[in-house]
N, C-alpha and C positions, 0 to 999 in steps of 0.2 A: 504494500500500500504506500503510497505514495504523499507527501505531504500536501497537497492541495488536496487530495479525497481525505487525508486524515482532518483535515479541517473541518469540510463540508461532516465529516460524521461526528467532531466535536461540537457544531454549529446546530445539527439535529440533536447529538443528545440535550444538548442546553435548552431546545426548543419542545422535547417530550419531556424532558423534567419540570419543566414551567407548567407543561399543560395537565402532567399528571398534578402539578403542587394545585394547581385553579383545579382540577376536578376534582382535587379530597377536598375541598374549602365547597365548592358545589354540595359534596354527597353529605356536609355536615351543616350549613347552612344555605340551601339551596339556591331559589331566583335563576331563571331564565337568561338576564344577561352575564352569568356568571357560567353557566354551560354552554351559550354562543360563543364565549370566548375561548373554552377550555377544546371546542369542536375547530375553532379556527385555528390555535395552536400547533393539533395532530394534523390539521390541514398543510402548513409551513413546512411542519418533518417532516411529512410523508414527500412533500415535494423538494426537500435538501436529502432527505434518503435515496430518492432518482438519481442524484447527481452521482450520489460513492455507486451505486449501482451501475451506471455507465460505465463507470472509471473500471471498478474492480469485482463486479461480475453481480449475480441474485444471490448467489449462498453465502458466499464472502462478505457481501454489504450486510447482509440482515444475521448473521452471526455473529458479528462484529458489534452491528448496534444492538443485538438483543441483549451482548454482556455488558455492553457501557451501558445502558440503560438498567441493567440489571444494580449492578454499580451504586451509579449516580441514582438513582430512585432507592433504596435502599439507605444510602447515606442520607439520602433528603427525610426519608420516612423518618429513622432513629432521630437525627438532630433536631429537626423543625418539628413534627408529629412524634415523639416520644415514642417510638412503638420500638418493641423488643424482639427481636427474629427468635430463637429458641436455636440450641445449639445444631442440634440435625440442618434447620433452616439454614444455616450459617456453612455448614459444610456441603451443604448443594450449592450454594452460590458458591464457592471453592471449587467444587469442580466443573462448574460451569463454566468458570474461567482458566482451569484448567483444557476442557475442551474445546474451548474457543482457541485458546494458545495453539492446542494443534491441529486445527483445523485452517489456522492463519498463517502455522510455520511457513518460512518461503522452503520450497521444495527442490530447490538448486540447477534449477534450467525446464525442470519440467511443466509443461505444461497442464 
């Protein structure tokens, strides 16, 4: 991956973590312009997640953003919303990012 697609999927996950943080403020004090927003959000990633997708394929881009999202939503959950993963919880996400790692390995000429 290359620095400009590493951008564009640091740019979506900032832009799915904004919109998961507006939809738990939604799913806890609701209103209508508060989920227009949280819908237009997903709208933004979904369309800065085309761009790594172009760059560096469908499995690679959505592997790649499902563990930085995994991540980054996880750290936003604990710090901002207090919530506590449970130890199992915590070692799925360990290997989650373990399977991302080789799934992203560069594979040294192969295609």
């Amino acid at each position: 991956m290359g620095g400009i697609s590493f951008l564009w999927l640091s740019a979506a996950t900032a832009v799915f973590v904004a919109a998961n943080g507006v939809l738990k403020t939604y799913t806890v004090k609701g209103g209508w312009p508060v989920l227009v927003g949280a819908l237009a959000l997903f709208c933004v990633g979904n369309w800065l997640m085309v761009q790594v997708m172009r760059a560096n394929g469908l499995g690679l881009a959505i592997a790649l953003s499902a563990i930085f999202q995994l991540v980054a939503i996880s750290l936003m959950a604990i710090v901002v919303f207090g919530e506590r993963p449970s130890p199992l919880q915590l070692a799925g996400m360990a290997l989650g990012v373990v399977a991302v790692a080789m799934i992203a390995w560069p594979q040294g000429g192969r295609a």
